[in-house]
Structure formats: structure tokens, C-alpha cells
N, C-alpha and C positions, 0 to 999 in steps of 0.2 A: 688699510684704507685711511685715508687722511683726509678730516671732514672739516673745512675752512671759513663752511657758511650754511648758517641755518637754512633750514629747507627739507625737503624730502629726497633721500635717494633711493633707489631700486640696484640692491645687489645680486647677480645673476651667478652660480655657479653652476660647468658641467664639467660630468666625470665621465670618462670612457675608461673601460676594462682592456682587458687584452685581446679580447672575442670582439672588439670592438662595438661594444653594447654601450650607449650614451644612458645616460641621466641628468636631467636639471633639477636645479631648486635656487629660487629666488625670493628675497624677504627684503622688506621696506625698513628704514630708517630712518626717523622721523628727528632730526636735528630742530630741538627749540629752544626759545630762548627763554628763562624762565628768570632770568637775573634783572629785579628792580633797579631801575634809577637811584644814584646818589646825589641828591642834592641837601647841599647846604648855604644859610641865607646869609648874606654878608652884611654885615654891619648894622644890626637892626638898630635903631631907634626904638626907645620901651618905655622912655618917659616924654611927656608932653603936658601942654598949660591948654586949658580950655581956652581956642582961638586962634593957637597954633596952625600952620600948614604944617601938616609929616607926611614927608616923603617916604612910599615903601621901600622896600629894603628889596635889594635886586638879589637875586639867586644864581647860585654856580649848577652845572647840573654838569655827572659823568654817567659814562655809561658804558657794559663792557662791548655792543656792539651798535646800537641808535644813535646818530648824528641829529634827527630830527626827530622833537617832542611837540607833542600838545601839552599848554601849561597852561593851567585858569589860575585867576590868583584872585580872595573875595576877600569882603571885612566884615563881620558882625559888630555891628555898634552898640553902646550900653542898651540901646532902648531893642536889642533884639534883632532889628532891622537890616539886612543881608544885602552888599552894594559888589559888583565888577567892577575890580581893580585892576584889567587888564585894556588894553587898546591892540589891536594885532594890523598891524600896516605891512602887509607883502611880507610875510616871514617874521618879522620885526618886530617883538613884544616892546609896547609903550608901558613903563609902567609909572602908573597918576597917582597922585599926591589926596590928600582928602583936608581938612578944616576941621578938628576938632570941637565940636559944637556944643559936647556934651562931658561934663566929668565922667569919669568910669571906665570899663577896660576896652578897650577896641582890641579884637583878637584878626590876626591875619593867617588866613591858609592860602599855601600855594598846593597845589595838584599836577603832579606831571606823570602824562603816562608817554612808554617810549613805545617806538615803531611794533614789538610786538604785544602792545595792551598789557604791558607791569607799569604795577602804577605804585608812585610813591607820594606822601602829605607829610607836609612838615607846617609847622606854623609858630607863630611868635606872639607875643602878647603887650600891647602897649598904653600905661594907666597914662589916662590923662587925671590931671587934678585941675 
């Protein structure tokens, strides 16, 4: 058996004797995917001046069988406060820039889980002074 894609199969076998007396037995197979997302961020920016526009830093993402993810991408700012850093236009991750308004570290997570719900977080960390 050669199993190409996740999913459920149902395996059926029967046996007949020579008295021509049958037997079945059948068992499920439960193909899943349990392989997280590889992403890693390109080119981060990690330093900035209070005042600065910083542009996030856009993400590669592989995977051994998801073509299509859900990716959230957020910021914690020095003062604690949690902002979406993503824009989602028809498929198409926009991703926004922010004004460094405050010295201290602004940290970025991105979040991708792929079509079977493995999910992978990476994130980078950028001091502004």
C-alpha cells in the first residue's frame, strides 16, 4: 500500500480456504500530518532610533505538505501594549510598518499554523534607543 495523502483509509482483506469458506477483516489508517511549519524571518531590522518608521521583516515559510497558512504577526511595545501587524487582502499578507515612539525593545511574533493545525512561533526583537 502506498499512501500519497493524508487522510483516512479503510483496508479490506479476504481470505478463502480451499472448502471455499471466506473470512474478512478490515482496519483504518489514519495518515496525519503532524510535521510543523518551517519558517524563518528574512532580514530582520533589530536596531532603530526613537522616531524611526521599521518595516517588519517578511517571513519564508516551508512546509512538508500545506501550501496554504494562517499567519498572524503582533508587536509588544516597551510599554507592554500588544498591536496586529498583519493586513490580509484576498490571500495576501500586507505586512505594516509601525513609528517607534518609544525607546526599549519592541518584540515581533509571527504565528503560522499550516492546513493540518501544527503550528510554529518565531520572533525577533528590535531595541530602539
Amino acid at each position: 500500500i502506498k499512501l500519497t495523502k493524508f487522510g483516512i483509509y479503510q483496508v479490506y482483506y479476504e481470505a478463502v480456504d480451499t472448502n471455499d469458506n471466506k473470512t474478512t477483516y478490515s482496519f483504518v489508517i489514519n495518515v496525519v500530518d503532524k510535521e510543523v511549519p518551517v519558517v524563518k524571518i528574512l532580514n530582520p531590522v533589530t536596531s532603530a532610533k526613537v522616531g524611526d518608521i521599521v518595516n517588519i521583516s517578511s517571513i519564508s515559510i516551508s512546509d512538508n505538505y500545506s501550501e496554504k497558512y494562517d499567519i498572524y504577526v503582533c508587536m509588544i511595545a516597551p510599554n507592554g501594549q500588544t498591536y496586529s501587524l498583519t493586513l490580509v487582502e484576498e490571500e495576501t499578507i500586507i505586512y505594516k510598518s509601525f513609528t517607534a515612539t518609544n525607546a526599549g525593545k519592541y518584540e515581533i511574533f509571527y504565528y503560522v499554523a499550516d492546513e493540518a493545525g501544527n503550528t510554529t512561533f518565531v520572533s525577533y526583537t528590535i531595541n530602539v534607543e
